[in-house]
N, C-alpha and C positions, 0 to 999 in steps of 0.2 A: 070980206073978212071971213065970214060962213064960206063962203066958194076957198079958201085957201086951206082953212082949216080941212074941208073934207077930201081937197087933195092930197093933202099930208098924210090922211089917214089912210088915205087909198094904196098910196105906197108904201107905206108902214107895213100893210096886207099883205102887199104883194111881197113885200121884203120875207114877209116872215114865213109866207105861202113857198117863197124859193127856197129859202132855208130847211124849210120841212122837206121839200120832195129831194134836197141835196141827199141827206139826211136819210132819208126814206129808202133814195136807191143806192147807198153805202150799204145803209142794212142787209136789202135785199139780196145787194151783192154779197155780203160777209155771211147769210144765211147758208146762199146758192153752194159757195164753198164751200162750210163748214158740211152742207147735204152731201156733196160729190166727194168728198174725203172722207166723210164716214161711212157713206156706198163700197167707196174702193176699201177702207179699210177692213170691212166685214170680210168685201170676197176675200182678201188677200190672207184675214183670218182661217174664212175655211178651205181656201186652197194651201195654208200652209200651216197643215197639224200634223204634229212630232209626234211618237211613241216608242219608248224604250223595247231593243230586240236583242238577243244575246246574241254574238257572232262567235262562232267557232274559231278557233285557231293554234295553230302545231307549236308546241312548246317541247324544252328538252328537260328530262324529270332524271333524278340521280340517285341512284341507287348502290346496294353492297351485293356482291358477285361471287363466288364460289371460284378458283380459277387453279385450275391442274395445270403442274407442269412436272417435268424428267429433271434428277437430279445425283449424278453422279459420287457415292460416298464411298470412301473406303471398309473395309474389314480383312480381317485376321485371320486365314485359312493355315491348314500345313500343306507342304510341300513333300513327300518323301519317294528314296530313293533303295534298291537295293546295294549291299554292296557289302564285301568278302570284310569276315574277320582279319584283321591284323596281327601277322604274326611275323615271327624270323627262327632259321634255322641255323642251328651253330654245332660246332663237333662234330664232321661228318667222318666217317671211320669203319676203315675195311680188314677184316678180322679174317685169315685161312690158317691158323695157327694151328686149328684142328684137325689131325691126319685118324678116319676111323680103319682104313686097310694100309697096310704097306707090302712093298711086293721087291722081290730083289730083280737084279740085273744086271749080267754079265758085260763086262764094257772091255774086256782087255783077254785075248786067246793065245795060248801057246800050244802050238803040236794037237791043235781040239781042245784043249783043255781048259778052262776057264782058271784066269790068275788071277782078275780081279774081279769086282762084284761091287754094284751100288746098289742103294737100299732105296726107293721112290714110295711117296704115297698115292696110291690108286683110286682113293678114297677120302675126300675130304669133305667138312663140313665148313664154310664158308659163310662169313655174316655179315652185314652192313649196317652200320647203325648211326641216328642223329640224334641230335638236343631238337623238341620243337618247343615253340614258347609263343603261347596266347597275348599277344601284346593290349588287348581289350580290357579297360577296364569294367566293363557295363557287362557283356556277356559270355557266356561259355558256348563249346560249340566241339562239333566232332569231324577231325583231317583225317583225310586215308593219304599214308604216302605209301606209295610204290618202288621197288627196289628193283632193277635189270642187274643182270649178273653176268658179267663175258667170259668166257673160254679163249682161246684162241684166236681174240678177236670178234665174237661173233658172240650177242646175246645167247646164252647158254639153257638158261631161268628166269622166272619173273617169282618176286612173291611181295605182299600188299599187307599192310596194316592197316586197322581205324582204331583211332585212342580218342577219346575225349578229355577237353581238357576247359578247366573254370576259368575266370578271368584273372589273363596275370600269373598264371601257375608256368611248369615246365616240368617236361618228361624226356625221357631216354624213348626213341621208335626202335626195335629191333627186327630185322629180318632175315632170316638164316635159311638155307638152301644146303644138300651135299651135292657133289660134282665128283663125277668119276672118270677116269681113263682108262677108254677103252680102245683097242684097235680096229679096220675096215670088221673084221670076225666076231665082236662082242667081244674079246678078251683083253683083258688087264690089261694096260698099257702105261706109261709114263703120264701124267697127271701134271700138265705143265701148269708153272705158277703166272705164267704170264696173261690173267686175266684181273680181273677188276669188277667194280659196279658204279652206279650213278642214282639218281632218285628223282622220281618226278610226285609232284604234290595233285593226286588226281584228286581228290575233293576237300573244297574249302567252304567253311561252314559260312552263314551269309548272316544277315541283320539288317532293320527297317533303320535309314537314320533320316529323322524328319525336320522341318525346319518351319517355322513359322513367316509367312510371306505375306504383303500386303498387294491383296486385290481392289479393284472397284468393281462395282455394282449399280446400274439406274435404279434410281428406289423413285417412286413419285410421290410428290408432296400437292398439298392446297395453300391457299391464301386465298384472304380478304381484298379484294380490290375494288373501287370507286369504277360507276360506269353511269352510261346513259343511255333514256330511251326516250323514243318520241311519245307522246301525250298528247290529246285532243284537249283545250283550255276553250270558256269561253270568254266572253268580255260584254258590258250593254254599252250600245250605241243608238244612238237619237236616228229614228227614220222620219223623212219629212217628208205629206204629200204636197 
């Protein structure tokens, strides 16, 4: 009875001796781990420490600008040009009505004797005369006209006037000449009537006449314009060793 009892207990012992060392090497084992994981987690601690670093980098920054350019505008200049008063000539009129010698001459002989006899002038004052007329209303101004005188065909005389005249006015030119008849000798001769005159306008007075004209011109202008430029910016970024 004693002999069974203290075999019971013996087992009992051992049961509970197994249990502990089960038990024991759990722990040990969950120490050993918990050791080698907090080993590695230190290194891994101080192999992997961050610290903030600023890093540079190119940004585009935007700015107001000043910015010239050409730009073509008109303006209002004059124009001017020269160019002859306006005028017109009227009544132009040839005058030998004036005899200052007369000379006689024999046309018709009997037996030497002179029957008949005509009377010539040898001597004559001769004129030519126009209307001239300023047709300007703005200004006055001073014409020379010129008067030729013919003979026998053949420019004889010249003689010139200069009249001024205001705007829009009108005058009488007159230019008078005498003509005589002479023969190869100088002496008195027949004073034929078959000549004339004509008239030339040798100066015609002038005037500015101007005009208002549109030119362009490059004028340069500014403005305000948007632009850009590069900029160095930083940033923080996490470095790990």
């Amino acid at each position: 009875m004693v002999k069974g009892k203290k075999e019971k207990h013996e087992n009992d012992w051992a049961n509970t001796t197994y249990v502990f060392l089960v038990v024991g090497i759990i722990i040990g084992i969950i120490a050993i781990v918990a050791f080698v994981i907090n080993i590695k987690g230190s290194s891994n601690s101080v192999a992997n420490q961050c610290t903030d670093v600023q890093v540079p980098y190119e940004d585009q920054e935007e700015y107001m600008k000043t910015e010239y350019y050409m730009e073509s505008v008109p303006y209002t200049d004059q124009e001017c040009e020269t160019k002859n008063l306006a005028y017109s000539i009227e009544n132009t009129n040839y005058d030998y009505s004036t005899c200052n010698r007369q000379e006689e001459k024999c046309i018709d002989y009997f037996l030497g004797i002179c029957t008949s006899k005509k009377v010539y002038c040898v001597d004559r004052t001769v004129s030519c005369s126009l209307d001239l007329k300023n047709l300007d209303a703005e200004q006055g101004g001073q014409w020379t006209i010129l008067h030729n005188f013919y003979q026998d065909g053949n420019i004889a005389k010249t003689a010139s006037t200069s009249i001024y005249l205001y705007p829009q006015t009108i005058k009488s030119v007159v230019n008078q000449v005498r003509l005589t008849g002479t023969d190869e000798n100088g002496e008195a001769n027949v004073l034929t009537l078959n000549g004339g005159c004509n008239y030339q306008t040798t100066y015609i007075p002038t005037k500015q006449v101007c005009k208002d004209i549109i030119k362009y011109q490059d004028v340069q202008r500014e403005r305000q314009v948007t632009a850009f430029r590069p900029i160095t910016k930083y940033k923080t970024e996490q470095q790990c060793n």
